[in-house]
C-alpha positions as CSV (number, residue, x, y, z in Angstrom):
1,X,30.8,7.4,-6.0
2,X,30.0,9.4,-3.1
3,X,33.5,8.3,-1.5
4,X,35.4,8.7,-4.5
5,X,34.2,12.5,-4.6
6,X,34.5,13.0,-1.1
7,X,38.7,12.1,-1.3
8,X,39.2,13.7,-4.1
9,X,37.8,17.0,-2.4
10,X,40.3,16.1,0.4
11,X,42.6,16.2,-2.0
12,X,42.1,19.4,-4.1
13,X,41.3,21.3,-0.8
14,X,44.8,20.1,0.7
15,X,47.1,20.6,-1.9
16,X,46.9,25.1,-1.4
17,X,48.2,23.9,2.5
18,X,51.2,21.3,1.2
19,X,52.2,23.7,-1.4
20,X,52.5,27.0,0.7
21,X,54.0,25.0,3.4
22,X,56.6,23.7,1.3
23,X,57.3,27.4,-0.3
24,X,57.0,29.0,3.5
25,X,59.7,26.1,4.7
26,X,61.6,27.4,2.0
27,X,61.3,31.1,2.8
28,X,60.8,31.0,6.2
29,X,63.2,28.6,8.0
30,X,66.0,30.8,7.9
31,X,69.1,30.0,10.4
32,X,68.2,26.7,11.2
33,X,68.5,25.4,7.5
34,X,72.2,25.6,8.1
35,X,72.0,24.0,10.9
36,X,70.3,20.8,9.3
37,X,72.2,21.4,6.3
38,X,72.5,17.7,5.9
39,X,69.1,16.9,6.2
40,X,68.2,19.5,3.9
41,X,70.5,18.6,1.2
42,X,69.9,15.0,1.4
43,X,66.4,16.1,0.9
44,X,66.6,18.2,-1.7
45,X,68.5,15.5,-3.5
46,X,65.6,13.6,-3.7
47,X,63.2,16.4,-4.4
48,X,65.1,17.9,-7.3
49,X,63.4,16.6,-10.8
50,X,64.8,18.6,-13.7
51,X,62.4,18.7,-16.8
52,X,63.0,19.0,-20.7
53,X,61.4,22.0,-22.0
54,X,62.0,24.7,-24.2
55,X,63.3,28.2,-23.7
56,X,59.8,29.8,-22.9
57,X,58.8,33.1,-24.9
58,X,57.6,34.7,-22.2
59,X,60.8,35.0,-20.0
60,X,63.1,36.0,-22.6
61,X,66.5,36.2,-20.1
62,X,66.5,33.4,-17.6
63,X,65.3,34.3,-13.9
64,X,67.9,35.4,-11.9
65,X,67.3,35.1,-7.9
66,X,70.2,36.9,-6.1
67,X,68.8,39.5,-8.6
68,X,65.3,39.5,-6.5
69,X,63.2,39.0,-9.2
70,X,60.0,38.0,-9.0
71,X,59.5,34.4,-10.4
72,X,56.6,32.2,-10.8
73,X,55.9,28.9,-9.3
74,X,53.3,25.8,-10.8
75,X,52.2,23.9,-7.8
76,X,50.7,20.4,-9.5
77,X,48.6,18.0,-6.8
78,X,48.7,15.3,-8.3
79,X,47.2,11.3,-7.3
80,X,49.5,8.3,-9.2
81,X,49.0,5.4,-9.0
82,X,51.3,2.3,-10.1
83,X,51.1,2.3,-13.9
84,X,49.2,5.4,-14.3
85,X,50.8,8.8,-14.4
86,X,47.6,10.2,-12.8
87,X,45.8,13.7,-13.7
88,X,46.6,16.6,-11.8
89,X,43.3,17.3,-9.8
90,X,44.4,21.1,-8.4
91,X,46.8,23.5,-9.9
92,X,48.0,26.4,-7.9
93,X,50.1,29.0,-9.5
94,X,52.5,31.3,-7.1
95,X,54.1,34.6,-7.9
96,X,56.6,36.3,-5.7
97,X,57.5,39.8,-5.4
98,X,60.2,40.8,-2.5
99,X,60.0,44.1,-3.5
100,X,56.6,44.2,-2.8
101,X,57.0,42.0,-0.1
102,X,53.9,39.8,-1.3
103,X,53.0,37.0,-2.5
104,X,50.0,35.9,-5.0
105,X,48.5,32.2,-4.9
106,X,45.9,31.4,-7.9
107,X,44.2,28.3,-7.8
108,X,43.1,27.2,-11.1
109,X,40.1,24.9,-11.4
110,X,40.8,21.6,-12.7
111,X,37.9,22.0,-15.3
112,X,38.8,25.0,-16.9
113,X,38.3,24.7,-20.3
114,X,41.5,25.8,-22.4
115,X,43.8,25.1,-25.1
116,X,46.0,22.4,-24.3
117,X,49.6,23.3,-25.8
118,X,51.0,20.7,-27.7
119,X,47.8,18.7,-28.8
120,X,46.4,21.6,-31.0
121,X,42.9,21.5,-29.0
122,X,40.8,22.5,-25.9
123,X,40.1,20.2,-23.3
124,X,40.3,20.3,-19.6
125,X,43.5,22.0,-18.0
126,X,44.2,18.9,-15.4
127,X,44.1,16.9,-18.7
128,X,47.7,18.2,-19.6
129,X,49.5,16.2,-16.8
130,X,47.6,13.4,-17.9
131,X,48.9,13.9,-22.0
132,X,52.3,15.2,-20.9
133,X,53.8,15.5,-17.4
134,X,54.6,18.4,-16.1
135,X,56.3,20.1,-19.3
136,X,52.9,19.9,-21.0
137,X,51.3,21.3,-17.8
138,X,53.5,24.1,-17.2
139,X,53.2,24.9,-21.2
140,X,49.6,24.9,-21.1
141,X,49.0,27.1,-17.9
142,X,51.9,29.4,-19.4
143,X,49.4,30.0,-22.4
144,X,46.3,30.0,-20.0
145,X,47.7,33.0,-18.4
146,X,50.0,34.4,-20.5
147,X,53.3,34.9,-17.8
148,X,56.2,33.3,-17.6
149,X,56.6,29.5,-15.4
150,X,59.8,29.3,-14.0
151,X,59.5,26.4,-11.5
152,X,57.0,23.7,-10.7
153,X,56.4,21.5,-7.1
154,X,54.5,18.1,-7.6
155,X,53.3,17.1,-4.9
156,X,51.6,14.0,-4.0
157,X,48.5,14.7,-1.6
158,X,49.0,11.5,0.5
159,X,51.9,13.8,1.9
160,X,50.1,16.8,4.5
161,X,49.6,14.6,7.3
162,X,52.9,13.0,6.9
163,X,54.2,17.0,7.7
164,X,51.8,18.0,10.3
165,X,52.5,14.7,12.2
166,X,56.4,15.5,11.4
167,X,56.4,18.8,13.1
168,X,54.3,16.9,16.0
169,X,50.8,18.7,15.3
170,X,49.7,22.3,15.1
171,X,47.5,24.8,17.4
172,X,45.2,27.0,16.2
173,X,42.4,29.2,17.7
174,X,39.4,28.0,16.3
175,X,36.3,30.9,15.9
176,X,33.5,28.3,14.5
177,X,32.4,25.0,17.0
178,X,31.5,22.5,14.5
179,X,31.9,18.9,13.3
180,X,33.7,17.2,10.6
181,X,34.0,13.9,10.3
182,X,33.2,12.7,13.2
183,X,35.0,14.7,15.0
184,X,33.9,17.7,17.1
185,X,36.1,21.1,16.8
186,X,34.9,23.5,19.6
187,X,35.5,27.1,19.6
188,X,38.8,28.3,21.4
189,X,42.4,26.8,21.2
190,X,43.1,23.9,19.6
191,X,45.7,21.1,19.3
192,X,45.5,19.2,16.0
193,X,47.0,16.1,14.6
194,X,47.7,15.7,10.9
195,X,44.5,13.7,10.8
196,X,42.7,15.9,12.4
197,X,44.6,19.5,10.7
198,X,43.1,17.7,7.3
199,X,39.3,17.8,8.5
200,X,39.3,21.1,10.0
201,X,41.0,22.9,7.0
202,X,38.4,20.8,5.0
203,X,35.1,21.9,6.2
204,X,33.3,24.7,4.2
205,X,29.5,23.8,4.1
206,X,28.9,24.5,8.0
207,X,30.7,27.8,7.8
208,X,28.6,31.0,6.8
209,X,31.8,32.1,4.9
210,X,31.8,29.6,2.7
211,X,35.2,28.8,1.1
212,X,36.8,32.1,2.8
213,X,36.4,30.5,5.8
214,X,37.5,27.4,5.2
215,X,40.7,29.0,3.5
216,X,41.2,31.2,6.7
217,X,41.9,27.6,8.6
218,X,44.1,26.4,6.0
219,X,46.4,29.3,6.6
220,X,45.7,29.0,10.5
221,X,47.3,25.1,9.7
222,X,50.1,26.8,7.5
223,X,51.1,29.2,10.4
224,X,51.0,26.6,13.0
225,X,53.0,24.3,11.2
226,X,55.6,27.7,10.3
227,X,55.6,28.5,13.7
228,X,56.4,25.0,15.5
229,X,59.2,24.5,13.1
230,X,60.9,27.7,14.6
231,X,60.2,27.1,18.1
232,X,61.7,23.6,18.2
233,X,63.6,23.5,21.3
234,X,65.6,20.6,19.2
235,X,66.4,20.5,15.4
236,X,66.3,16.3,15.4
237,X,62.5,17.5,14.1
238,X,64.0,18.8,11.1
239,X,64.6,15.2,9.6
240,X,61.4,14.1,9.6
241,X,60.0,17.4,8.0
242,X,62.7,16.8,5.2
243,X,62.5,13.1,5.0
244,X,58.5,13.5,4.4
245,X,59.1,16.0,1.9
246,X,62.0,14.4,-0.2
247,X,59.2,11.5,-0.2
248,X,56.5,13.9,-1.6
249,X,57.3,16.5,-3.2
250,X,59.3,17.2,-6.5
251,X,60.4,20.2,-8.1
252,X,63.4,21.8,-10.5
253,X,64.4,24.2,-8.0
254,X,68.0,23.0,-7.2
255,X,69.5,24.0,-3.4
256,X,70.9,26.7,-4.6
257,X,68.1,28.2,-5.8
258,X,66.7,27.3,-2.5
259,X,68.9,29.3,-0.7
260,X,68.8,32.3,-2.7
261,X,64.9,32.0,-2.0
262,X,65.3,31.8,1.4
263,X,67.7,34.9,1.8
264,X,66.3,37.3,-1.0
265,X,62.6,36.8,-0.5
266,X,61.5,35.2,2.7
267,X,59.5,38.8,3.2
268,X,57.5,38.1,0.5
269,X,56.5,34.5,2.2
270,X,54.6,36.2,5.1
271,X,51.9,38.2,2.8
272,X,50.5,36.0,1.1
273,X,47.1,36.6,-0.9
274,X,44.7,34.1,-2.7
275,X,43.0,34.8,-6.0
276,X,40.2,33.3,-7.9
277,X,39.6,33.3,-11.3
278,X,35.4,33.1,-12.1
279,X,33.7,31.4,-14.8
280,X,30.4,29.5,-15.6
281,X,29.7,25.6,-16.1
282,X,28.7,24.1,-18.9
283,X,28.4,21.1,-20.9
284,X,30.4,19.8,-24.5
285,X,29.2,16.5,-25.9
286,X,28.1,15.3,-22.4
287,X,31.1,16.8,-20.4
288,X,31.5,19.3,-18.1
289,X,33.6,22.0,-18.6
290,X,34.7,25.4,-16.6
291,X,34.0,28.6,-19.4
292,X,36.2,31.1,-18.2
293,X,35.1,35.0,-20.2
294,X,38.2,36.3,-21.9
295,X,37.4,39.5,-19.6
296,X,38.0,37.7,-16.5
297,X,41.1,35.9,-17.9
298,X,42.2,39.3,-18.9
299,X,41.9,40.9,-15.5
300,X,43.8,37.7,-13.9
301,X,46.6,38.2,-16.4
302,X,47.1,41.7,-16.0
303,X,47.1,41.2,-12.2
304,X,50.2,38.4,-12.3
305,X,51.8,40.2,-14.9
306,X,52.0,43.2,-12.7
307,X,53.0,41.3,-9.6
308,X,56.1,39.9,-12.0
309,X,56.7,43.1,-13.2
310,X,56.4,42.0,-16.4
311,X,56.5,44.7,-19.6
């Protein structure tokens, strides 16, 4: 039991780092995508998933990018496993605003206890993947929050180390000597493997900041990995950073989109700040659930509606 809870921890913690790493590739990489326009394509090809759902009532006119307008992405971590669609054990919603040159990352705890939109009853929010894929899961947090969701990434959380290793490891200047995992992370600079990037952005319970600290090292990780894709003195890189995300990650974005992402808002890519949304445990016929106030999910709301510009 204690194993099983320890990976799925892994897992919850590493999909904020996949996620913004994907979006930050997306914003960030600039002149070189047209140099590996090949690679890209080819993986974009494989990443591109378009979904049946309805026209949603909360984005009346559909988003248009050269436009800059801020838009609103579902990231969805999710385990399968043959047979099984899986449940979606962390959901991370994005909103980007170029104007403002920011962007917002909410992650939304997989037991939060909310009406799941298109079964007619509460039950947990990861619980929606399980009933109905991602339509169902990007319907349900769409009511959750009450703004728009234009795109979704799922990402399988096998697939970090696959990008860390890809860009051949990250450096960061680590502030807190401690151990994880067996292994020892001393204070000063430091050279990490994917392996390794996954235990140091894991580790929380040593640090005196608690989960602050440990989400300062995920964005060291997402930095590193940002700034060795620029500095390659060679592009051949490029393919295995595409190859290990066309394997892992799927989304409805199309290239297109993509690009007009990449030349309208990569501002917004490198201001990025994390939210929380609060609430209290509790326990319905033996099962736990996440009680978010209607106060706090009023606050949240009005934040990301602002951020979208919404009316």
């Amino acid at each position: 039991m204690r194993a099983e809870k320890h990976t799925g921890k892994k897992k919850r913690t590493w999909l904020r780092v996949i996620g913004v790493i994907f979006l930050l590739l997306i914003l960030g990489v600039g002149a070189y995508v047209y140099n590996v326009y090949s690679s890209l394509t080819k993986a974009v090809d494989t990443m591109h998933q378009p979904i049946k759902r309805d026209k949603s009532e909360k984005r009346l006119e559909d988003i248009t990018l050269d436009k800059k307008e801020p838009f609103s992405v579902l990231m969805l971590g999710v385990d399968e496993r043959e047979g099984d669609r899986g449940r979606s054990d962390t959901m991370i919603v994005l909103t980007v605003n170029p104007e403002e040159k920011s962007t917002k990352m909410l992650s939304i705890p997989r037991d939060t206890r909310t009406e799941i939109i298109g079964k007619g009853y509460d039950d947990k929010i990861n619980h929606a993947y399980a009933f109905g894929g991602v339509e169902m899961s990007m319907d349900t947090v769409e009511n959750f929050l009450d703004i728009p969701i234009d795109y979704y990434m799922q990402i399988n959380m096998e697939s970090f180390q696959d990008i860390v290793d890809a860009v051949g490891g990250v450096t960061v200047n680590n502030t807190l000597d401690f151990k994880e995992g067996g292994v020892h992370f001393p204070k000063g600079e430091l050279v990490l493997d994917g392996e390794k990037a996954l235990l140091y952005s894991r580790m929380r319970y040593q640090d005196p900041r608690g989960d602050f600290g440990r989400q300062t090292r995920q964005r060291q990780i997402i930095q590193g990995v940002i700034n060795k894709g620029a500095s390659f003195s060679s592009l051949t890189k490029f393919d295995d950073i595409f190859a290990a995300l066309g394997k892992n990650v799927k989304t409805n974005m199309t290239f297109d989109e993509m690009v007009d992402i990449q030349k309208n808002y990569k501002e917004a890519g490198k201001n990025i700040e994390q939210m929380e949304i609060k609430g209290s445990g509790t326990k319905i016929d033996k099962i736990y659930y996440l009680m978010v106030p209607e106060s706090e999910k009023q606050r949240v709301q009005d934040e990301l509606k602002a951020h979208l510009k919404l009316k």
